[in-house]
N, C-alpha and C positions, 0 to 999 in steps of 0.2 A: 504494500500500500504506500503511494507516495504520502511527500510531506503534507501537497497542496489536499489531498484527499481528505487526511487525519483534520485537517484548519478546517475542511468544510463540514465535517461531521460536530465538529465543536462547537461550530457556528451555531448549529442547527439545534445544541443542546438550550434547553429552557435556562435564564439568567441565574436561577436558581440554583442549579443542579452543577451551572459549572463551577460554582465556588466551593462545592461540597468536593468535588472530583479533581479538582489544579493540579494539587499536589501527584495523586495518582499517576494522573496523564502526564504529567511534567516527568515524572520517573518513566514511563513506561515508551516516552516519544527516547529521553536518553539512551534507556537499553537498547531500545532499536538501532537509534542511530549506530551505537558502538559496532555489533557487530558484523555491520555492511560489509561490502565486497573488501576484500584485505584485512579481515578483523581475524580469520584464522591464521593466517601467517602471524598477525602482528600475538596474537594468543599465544600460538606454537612458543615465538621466542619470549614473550614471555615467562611464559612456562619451564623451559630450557633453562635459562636464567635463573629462577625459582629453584627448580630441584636442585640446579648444579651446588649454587649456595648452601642449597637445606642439607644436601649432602653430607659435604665438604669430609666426604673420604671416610666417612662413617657405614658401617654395615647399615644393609638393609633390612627394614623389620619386618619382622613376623606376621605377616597382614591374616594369617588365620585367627587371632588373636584379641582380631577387631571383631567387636561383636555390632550388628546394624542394628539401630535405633529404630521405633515405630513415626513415622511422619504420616501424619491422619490425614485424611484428602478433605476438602476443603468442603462445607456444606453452605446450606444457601445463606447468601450474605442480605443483611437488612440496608444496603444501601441496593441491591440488585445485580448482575451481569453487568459491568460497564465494562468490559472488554466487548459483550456481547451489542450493548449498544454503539459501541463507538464504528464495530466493523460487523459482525456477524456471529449469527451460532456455528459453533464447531460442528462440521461433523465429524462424528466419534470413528467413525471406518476408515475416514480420510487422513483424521489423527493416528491411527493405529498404523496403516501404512507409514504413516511420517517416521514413527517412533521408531517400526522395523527397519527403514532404510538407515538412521542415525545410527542403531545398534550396529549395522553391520558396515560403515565403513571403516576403513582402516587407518584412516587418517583419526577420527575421531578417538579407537581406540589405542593409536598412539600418544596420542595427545593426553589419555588421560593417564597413561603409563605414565608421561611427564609430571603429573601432578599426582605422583603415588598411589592411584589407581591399577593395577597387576590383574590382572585376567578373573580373579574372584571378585576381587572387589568392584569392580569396574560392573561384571556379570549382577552381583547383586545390587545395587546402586541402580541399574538401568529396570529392574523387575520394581524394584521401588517406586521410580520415576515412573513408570510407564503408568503402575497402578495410580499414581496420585496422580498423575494428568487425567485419568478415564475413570477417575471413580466420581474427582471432584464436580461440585454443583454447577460451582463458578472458579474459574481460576483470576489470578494475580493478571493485573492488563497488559503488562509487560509482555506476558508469554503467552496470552490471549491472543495479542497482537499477532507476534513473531508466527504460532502458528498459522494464523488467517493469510500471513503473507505466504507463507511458503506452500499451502494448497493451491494460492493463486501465484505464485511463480513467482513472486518479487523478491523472495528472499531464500537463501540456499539452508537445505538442512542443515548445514554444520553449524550453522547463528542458533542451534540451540544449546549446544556445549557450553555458554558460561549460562546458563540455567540449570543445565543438571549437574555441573560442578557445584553448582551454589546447593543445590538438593543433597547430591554425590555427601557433600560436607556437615550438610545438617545429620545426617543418619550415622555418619561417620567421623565423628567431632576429633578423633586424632588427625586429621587431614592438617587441620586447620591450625595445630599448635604442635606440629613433629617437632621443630627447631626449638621452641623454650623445653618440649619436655624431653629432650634429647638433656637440657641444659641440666634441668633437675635433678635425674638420673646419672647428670658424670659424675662415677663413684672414683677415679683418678684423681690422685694425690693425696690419700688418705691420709696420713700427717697433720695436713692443715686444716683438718677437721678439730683440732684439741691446741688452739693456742696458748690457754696455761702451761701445759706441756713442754710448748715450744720455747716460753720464753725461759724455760732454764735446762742448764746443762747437768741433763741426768749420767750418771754412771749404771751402766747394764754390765750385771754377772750373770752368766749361763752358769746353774754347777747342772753338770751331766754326767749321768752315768745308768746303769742298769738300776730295776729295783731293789733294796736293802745292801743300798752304796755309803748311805749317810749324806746324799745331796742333800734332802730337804731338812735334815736336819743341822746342818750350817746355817743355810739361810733360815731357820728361822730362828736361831741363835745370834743371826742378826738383828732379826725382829725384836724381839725380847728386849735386848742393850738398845734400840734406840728409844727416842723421846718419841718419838710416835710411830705408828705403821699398819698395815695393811697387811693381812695375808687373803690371796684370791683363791677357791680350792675350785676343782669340778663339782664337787659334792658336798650335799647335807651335811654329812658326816664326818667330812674331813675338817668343813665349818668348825663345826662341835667341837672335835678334838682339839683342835689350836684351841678354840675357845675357851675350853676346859683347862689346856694347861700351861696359858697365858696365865690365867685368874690365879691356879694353883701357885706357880711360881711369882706370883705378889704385880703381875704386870696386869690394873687393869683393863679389863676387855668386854666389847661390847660384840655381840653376835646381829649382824643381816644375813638372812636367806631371805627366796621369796614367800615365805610362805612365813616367817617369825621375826620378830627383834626384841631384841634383849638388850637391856641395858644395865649397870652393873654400880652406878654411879646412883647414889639413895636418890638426889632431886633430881633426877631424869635426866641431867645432863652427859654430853657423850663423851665419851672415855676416848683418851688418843691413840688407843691401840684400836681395829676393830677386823673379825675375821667373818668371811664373809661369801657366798660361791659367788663367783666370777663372774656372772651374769650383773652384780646387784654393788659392783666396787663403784665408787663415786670418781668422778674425772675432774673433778672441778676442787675437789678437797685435800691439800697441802699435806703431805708425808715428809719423814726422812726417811725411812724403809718402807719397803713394799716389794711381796712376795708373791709371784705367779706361779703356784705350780700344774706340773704334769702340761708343759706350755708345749709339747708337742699337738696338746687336741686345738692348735690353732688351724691343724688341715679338718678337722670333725665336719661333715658336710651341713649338718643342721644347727651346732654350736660354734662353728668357729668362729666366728665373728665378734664372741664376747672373748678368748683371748686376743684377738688383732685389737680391737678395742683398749683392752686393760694394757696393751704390751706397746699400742702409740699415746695410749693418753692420761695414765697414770700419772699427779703431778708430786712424781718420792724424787730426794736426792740421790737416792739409788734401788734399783728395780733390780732382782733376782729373780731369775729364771731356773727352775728346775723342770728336770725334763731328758727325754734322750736325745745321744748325740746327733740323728736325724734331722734335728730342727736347727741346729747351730747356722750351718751356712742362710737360711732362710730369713734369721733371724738375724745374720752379719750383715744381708743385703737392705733389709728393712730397716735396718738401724740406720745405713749407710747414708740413706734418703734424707734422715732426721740428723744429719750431723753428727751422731751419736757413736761410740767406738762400744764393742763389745768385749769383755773379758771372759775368758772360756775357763773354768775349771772342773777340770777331770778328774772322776772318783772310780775304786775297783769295787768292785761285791766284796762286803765285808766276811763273808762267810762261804766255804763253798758251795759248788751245787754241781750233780754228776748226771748224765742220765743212762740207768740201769742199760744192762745188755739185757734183762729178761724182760718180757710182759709179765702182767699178773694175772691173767686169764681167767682167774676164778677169784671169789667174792671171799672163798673159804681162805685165802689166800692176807686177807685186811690184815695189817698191825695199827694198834695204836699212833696215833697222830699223825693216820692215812688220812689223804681228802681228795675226794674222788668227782673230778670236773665234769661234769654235763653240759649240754648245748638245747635241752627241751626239759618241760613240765615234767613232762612223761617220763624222759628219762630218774629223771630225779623221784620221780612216786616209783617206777619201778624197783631203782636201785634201795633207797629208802625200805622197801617192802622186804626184797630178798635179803637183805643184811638184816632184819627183825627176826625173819624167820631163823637166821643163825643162832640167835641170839646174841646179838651185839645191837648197841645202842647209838644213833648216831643224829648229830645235828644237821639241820637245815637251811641250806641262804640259795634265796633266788634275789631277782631282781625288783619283782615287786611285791615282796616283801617290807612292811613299814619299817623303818629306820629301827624303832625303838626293836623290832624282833630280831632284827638282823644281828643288833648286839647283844640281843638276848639270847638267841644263839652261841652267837662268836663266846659270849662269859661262858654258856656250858661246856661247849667244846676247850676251851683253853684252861679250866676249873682242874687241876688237879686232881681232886678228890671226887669228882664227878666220872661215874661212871662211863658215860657218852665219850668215846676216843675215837670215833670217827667220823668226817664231816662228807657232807651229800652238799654240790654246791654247785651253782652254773657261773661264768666268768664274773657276775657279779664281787667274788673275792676279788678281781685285779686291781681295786682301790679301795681305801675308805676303811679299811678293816685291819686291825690286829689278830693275827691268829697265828697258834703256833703249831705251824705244820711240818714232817716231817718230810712227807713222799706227798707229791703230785699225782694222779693218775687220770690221764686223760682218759676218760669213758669212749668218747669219738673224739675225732679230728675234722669232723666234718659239720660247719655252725649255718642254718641259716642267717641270710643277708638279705636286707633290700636294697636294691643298686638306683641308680641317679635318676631312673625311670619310672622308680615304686613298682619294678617286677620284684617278688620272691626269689633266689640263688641260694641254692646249697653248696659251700664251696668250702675245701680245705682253710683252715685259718693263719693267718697271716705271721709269718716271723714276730710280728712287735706283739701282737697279741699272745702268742705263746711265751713267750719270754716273760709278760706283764704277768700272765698267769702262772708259770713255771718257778717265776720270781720270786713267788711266796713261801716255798719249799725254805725251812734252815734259816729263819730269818735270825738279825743279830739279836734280837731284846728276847726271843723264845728260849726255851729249854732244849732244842736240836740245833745244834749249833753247825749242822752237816746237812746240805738236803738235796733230795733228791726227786726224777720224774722218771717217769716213765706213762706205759699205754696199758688199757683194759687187756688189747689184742696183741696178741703176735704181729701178725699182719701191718701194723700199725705204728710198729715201732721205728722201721725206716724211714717211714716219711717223717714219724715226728724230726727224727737228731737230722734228714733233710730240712727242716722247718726251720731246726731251732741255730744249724750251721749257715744259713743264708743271712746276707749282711740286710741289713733295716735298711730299706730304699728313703731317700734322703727327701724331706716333706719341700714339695716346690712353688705352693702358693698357701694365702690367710684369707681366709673367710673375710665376706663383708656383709651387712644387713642394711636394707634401707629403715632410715628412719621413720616415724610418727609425724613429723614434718615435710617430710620429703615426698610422703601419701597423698597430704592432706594439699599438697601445691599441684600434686598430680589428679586430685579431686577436682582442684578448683577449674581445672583446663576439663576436665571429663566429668561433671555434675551427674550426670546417668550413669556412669560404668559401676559396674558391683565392685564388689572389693576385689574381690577374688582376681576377677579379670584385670583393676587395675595392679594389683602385685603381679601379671602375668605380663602387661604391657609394660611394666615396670622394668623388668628383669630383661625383657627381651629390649630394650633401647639403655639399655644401663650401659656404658664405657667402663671398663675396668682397665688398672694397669696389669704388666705380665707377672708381678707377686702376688694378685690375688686373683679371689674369683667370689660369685655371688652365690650364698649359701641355697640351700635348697630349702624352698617356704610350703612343702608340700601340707604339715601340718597345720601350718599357717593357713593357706587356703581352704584347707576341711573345716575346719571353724569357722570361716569368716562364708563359705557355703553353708555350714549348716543353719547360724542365724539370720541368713541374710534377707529373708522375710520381715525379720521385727526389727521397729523402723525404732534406731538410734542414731547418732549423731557420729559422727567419721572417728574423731577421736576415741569415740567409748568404746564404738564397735572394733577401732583396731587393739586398744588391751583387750576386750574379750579374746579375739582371739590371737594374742600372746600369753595368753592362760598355759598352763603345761597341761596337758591334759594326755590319756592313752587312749587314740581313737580306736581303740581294740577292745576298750570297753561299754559294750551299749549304754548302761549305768549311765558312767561317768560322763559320755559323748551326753546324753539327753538329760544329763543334771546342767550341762553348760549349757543348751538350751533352754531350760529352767527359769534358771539364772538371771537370764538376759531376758528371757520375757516379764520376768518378775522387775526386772532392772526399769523397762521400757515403762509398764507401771507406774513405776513410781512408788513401788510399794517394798518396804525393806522387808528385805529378808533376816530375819527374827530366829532368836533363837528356839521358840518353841515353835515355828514355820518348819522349820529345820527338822527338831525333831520329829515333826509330822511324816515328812517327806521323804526321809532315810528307815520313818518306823520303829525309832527306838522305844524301849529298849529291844537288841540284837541277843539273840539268841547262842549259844555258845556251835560251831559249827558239826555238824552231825556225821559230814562227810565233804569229800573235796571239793563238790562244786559249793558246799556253803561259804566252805574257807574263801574260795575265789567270791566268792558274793562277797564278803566281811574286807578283804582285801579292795573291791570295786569303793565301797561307801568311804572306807579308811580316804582314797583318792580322791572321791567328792569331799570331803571336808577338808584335806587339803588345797582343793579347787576353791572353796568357803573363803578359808584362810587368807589362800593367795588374793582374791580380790579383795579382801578385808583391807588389807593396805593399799588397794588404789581407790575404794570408794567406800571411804570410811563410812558417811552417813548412811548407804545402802545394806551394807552387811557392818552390824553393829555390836555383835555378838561375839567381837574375835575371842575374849578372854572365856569364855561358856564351850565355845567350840572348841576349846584348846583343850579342857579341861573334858569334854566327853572325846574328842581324839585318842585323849591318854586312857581312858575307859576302853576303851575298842581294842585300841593296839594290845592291850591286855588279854584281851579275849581273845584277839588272833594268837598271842604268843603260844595263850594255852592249847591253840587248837595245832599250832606247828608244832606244841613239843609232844604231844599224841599224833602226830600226822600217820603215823604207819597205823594208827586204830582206824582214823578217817580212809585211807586207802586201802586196809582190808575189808569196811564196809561198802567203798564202791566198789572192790571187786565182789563181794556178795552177789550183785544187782546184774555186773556181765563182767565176766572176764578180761576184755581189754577193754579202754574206754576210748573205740576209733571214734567216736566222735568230736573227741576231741584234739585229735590230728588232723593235720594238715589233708589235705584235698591228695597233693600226693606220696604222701607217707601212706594214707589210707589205700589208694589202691595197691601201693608196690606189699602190703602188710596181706590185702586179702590176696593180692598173686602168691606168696608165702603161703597161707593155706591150703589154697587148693591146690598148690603142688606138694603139700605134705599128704591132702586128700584123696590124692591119684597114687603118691607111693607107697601108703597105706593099703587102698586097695588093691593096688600092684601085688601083696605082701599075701603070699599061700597060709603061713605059718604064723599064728600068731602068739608072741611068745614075752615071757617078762623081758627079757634080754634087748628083743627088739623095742619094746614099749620104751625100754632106757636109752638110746642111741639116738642123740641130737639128728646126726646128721648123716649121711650113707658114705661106709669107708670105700676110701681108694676114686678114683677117679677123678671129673669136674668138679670143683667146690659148687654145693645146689645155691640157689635163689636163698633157701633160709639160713646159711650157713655166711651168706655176705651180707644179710641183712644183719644176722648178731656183728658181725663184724664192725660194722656202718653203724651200731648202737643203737637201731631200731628196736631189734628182738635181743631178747636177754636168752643164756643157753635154758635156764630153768626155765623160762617163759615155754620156749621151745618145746620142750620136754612136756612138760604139763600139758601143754594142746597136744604132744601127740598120743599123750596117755586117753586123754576126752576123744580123739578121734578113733581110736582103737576098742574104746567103751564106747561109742556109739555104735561101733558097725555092730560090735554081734550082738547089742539089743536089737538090731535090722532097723533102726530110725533113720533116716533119710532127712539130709540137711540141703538147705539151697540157701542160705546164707552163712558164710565162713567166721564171721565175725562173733556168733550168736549163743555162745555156750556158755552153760553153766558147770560149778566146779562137781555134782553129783552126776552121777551117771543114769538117773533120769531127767527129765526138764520139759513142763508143761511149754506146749505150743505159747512161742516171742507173740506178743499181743506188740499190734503196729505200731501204737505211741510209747512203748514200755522203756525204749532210750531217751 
């Protein structure tokens, strides 16, 4: 449509109407004009220009990652059609052709590749556009116009491109602000994130060495003699223990975790020493000493970021690093950045430590101040179970086990005069614990893993892991002043002293985390994107230098999915989910849900809320899956706790929860130190408990059966002899003979099933599920919910 046309239709509008419409028209005659004959070339270079800039040599992002916004189509407007008045009604078929030619030139979708548009995005953005042009009442006159022209010839399809860019942009609001939030995101030069830090010249000590070398206990013999300090631990527990014997030794001390504080000073004031896990050390508050230990877990994929943290921005006169020597160089180059020079000192094992030429193959086999490593639940109830049956007594440590049992463990086992001389325990011993052990014995070698993908891996465990664990054998402060490891199996033993002879590969980057601020700037450019998604656009535009890399926020994200229905405010919702939480526990997953809908409310959560909600009082545990029930709620009041110190008014109960905490912990203690009574009740109920194994334990466990099933009935003779014979001499090692191996199946286990299979056949009962036996040699037909 020419100009002289648009003047004449203007004309023709009532005096009235065009004072209402100027503005409109006055924008809609512009947009025309722009994109006339030469307005794609002059866009192209625009464009060109644009990306080069937005660029500037930076990877390109992850455009799957971008999620498209809803843009509603336009419904009837109370001024009218004035696009429709000014030229004509659309037709909708002639529009539709339009949109298809646009879609398919190639110029066009070059053009939007320029403006970071890629073949999805572009694709989706055009289904967008195409709906809101043909669904709306009335459209904008602008592009009212522009179509009417290009049905009657006057204007070329491609003068619709800064229309659906402008649309393209709405639906996909990263378009529009790549370059500030590229800005946000450069996680490079992490240093200059902590200028109190910077403005003094710190002295950094590495002491390195294996564990029970006596590193950590120089530096914190630094700690102690100075006028003030810090020790940062990975754990509760190590917390505790400086804690405890700061205080004892006349140095007051004050304890931060997340989930406690303590203060030691009568009128609430803080004390200059204060121990603390590493996540919760203050960057802003002036030391002379300060203690980072076990600062190898600065590579940790999910923690690391709280040592690179504590290790650039502690403000001590001098920062001590304990830890292996793996992390030295890493830690030379990281300093190197901060001006800072490193001094390295080297410690030997105080004590020795050998590893046997035998296995110990058999259970009957245990001595006193044996401790016997697992890598599963299962492992640990079975093991626990066949050493009852010996009659021996033995203590228990897993990992989620509460603090307070772990050492109530650890006291029995180390007790002297306590009968209990052997411990049942999964790598959880690698820290946090005094115990005095004599012999290691690794049950398996083989630990699930979840890799950087959040797939499940069964895999040999790694040199530093074994060592961490191996480590604890002969410690100096124990009564075995000699220690030793070895393997459950034969089979097993090469690869361990392979394991434990391979040198510790040298740690080559530190975790980084984005900040709470850093979210909330990346909020402010993306108002609609969830959390989730924006920690995901987050990480994919993040710059890092080559010493580090951006932690994995997978936990991160499950929380910040699971509330992300109930409507809180950016800040609150990103501590929710910074909670610690075990998203393996339904419980605890749908208490932080709770939580936060309680939160959203407005309504505190109370300490007789509380008690509603968990059902106290808790019954003392009957069998294993209670204990894991009592263990699950242990965790939600830890969860309580933990927010208790970030939003005091809302959870107001910390000192009442603390105090039914300590009640509970009680009741687990007693049910872990009867735990073999618990585990011969659920073997009452069924013999192995596959359901609560893994997806593929479970099947390679029933492939075991039913090949013990086929060579049972393979078997003419049936006799006690055979009934006794794990596994078939001479030939192939079978399926069940590498499962004991592999610490699936235990050989009694073994044995047992094959005695129940051997009693079943000649009562002529017929089974069609392997898993499903009882320990008498009758057994009323498996009713289908009975697991």
């Amino acid at each position: 449509m020419s100009f002289s046309r648009c003047a004449l239709l203007w004309a023709r509008l009532p005096a009235g109407r065009r004072a209402g419409h100027r503005a409109a028209v006055c924008s809609a005659l512009r947009a025309h004009v722009e994109p006339l004959p030469g307005a794609l070339g002059r866009v192209s270079a625009v464009a060109s220009s644009s990306s080069s800039s937005a660029s500037g040599g930076s990877k390109a992002p992850n455009t799957s990652l971008f999620v498209p916004l809803t843009v509603k189509p336009q419904g009837p407007s109370a001024d009218g059609d004035v696009g429709a008045e000014l030229t004509r009604p659309l037709d909708k078929n002639e529009v539709k052709k339009i949109l298809d030619k646009f879609y398919k030139r190639k110029e066009i979708q070059k053009l939007g590749a320029d403006y970071g548009l890629d073949a999805r995005l572009f694709h989706q953005a055009f289904i967008s556009f195409r709906n809101y042009i043909m669904q709306s009442h009335s459209l904008d006159v602008d592009i009212h116009i522009i179509l009417n022209d290009i049905c009657f010839s006057a204007a070329h399809v491609d003068d619709l491109f800064p229309f659906f860019l402008r649309h393209a942009k709405q639906i996909f609001p990263v378009l529009e602000c790549k370059d500030d939030l590229r800005k946000i995101s450069d996680l490079r030069i992490p240093p200059n994130w902590y200028p109190e830090a910077r403005a003094i010249q710190r002295k950094i000590i590495f002491h390195s060495g294996p564990t029970n070398s006596g590193k950590t206990y120089h530096a914190i013999q630094k700690y102690l003699s100075a006028k003030s300090g810090v020790y940062c631990g990975p754990l509760k527990l190590l917390a505790h223990e400086i804690f405890e014997k700061s205080n004892a030794a006349g140095v007051p001390c004050d304890l931060v975790t997340g989930e406690e504080r303590v203060t030691v000073e009568p009128d609430g004031k803080q004390a200059a020493h204060v121990a603390c896990t590493v996540e919760m050390c203050s960057v802003t508050t002036p030391y002379e000493v300060a203690v980072i230990d076990e600062i190898q877990m600065i590579k940790d994929p999910a923690r690391g970021w709280a040592w690179t943290r504590a290790l650039l921005g502690l403000c001590a006169e001098e920062v001590h690093l304990c830890g292996e020597s793996a992390a030295i160089d890493l830690v030379t180059e990281l300093m190197y950045t901060t001006g800072e020079e490193v001094e390295v000192r080297n410690y030997k094992r105080l004590t020795p430590i050998s590893v046997l030429d035998h296995a110990l193959e058999s259970l009957d086999n245990l001595r006193p101040g044996d401790c016997i490593v697992c890598f599963s639940k299962n492992d640990i109830y079975s093991v626990s179970r066949q050493i009852e049956i010996r009659g021996l007594e033995s203590a228990v440590i897993y990992g989620s086990l509460p603090p307070g049992t772990k050492l109530a463990q650890a006291k029995k086992f180390n007790d002297p005069d306590d009968p209990c001389k052997i411990l049942v325990a999964t790598d959880a011993i690698g820290m946090g614990l005094n115990l005095s052990i004599r012999r290691i014995i690794f049950y398996s070698l083989i630990k699930p893993t979840i890799n950087e993908k959040g797939e499940k891996e069964i895999e040999p465990i790694t040199t530093s892991q074994a060592l961490q664990i191996a480590g604890r054998a002969g410690r100096f402060s124990s009564k075995y002043k000699e220690g030793e490891v070895t393997t459950m199996n034969r089979e097993d033993l090469n690869l361990l002293k392979e394991i434990l002879n391979r040198p510790v590969d040298p740690i080559k980057a530190a975790g980084l985390h984005p900040t709470a601020e850093q979210i909330e700037m990346f909020a402010y450019h993306l108002p609609d994107t969830t959390l989730s998604n924006l920690i995901d656009i987050f990480v994919d535009f993040s710059q890092v230098d080559g010493q580090y890399f951006v932690c994995n926020m997978d936990d991160f994200k499950f929380s910040a999915e699971l509330i992300q229905h109930i409507p809180l405010s950016l800040r609150v919702r990103y501590v929710f989910c910074t909670a610690p939480i075990n998203k393996k526990q339904p419980f605890v997953c749908s208490s932080l849900l709770q939580f936060a809908r309680q939160y959203s409310r407005n309504e505190p959560l109370t300490f007789s809320w509380l008690r509603r909600y968990i059902k106290w009082p808790l019954l003392p545990p009957k069998n294993i899956k209670d204990l894991m029930d009592l263990e699950a709620v242990h965790d939600v009041l830890d969860l309580y706790l933990w927010l208790s110190y970030r939003f005091i008014d809302m959870f107001p109960d910390a000192i009442l929860i603390r105090d039914l905490q300590k009640e509970l912990d009680g009741i687990i203690q007693d049910g872990v130190h009867n735990i073999t009574k618990l585990i011969k009740i659920s073997e009452s109920h069924k013999l192995l408990n596959l359901e609560s194994l893994s997806a593929e334990n479970r099947s390679r466990l029933s492939g075991t059966l039913k090949s013990q099933a086929r060579r049972v009935r393979g078997t003419k003779t049936v006799g006690s002899k055979a009934a006794e014979t794990p596994v078939p001499n001479g030939g192939e090692k079978s399926l069940a003979s590498r499962l004991v191996q592999q610490g699936l199946l235990t050989a009694d286990m073994l044995k047992q099933l094959e005695k129940e299979w051997l009693t079943q056949r000649t009562d002529g009962k017929e089974r069609t599920e392997p898993g499903t036996y009882s320990k008498g040699t009758r057994r009323k037909k498996k009713e289908p919910d009975s697991d």
